[in-house]
N, C-alpha and C positions, 0 to 999 in steps of 0.2 A: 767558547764564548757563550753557549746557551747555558751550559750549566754555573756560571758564574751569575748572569740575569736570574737566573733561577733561587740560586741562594741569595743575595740579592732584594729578591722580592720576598722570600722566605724569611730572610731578617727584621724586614719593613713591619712585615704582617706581626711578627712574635712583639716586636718593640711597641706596636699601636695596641695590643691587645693586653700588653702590660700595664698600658696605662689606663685601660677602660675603665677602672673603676672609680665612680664619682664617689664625692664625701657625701654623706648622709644630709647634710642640710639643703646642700645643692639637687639633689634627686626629691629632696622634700619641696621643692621651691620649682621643679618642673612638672611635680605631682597634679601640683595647685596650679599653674601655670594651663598644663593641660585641661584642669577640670574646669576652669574660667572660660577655655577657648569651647569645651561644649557646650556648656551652658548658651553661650553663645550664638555659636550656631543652632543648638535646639532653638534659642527664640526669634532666628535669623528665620527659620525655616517657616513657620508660623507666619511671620510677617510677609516673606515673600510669596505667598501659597494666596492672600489677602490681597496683596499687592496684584497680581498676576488672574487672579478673578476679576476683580476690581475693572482690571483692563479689559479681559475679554467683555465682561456684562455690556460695560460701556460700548464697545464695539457691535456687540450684536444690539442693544438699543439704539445706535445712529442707522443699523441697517434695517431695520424694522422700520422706524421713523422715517426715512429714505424711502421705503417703501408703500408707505401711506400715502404720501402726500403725492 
């Protein structure tokens, strides 16, 4: 019984690996795909670093302010 699950899984594996290969347009169209989604987060990151300052300042001016009065 195992060594029949064995080949089995050995076939699965040979058959998915035969097909791995994308067409050229399609691997060109994930290239871009990918280079969009860095972009992206590069100016994600930017924004939140801004974002996240932003909060703390405000934060530590209400405790200051809180603390004068």
């Amino acid at each position: 019984m195992k060594n029949i699950k064995g080949v089995q899984i050995a076939k699965a594996v040979a058959a998915g690996s035969a097909n791995a290969a994308l067409p050229e347009a399609a691997a060109a169209a994930m290239a871009g795909i990918s280079t969009f989604v860095d972009d992206i987060m590069t100016a994600a990151w930017g924004i939140a670093a801004a974002v996240t300052l932003g909060f703390v300042g405000i934060k530590l001016f209400k405790k200051g302010a809180n603390k004068a009065s």
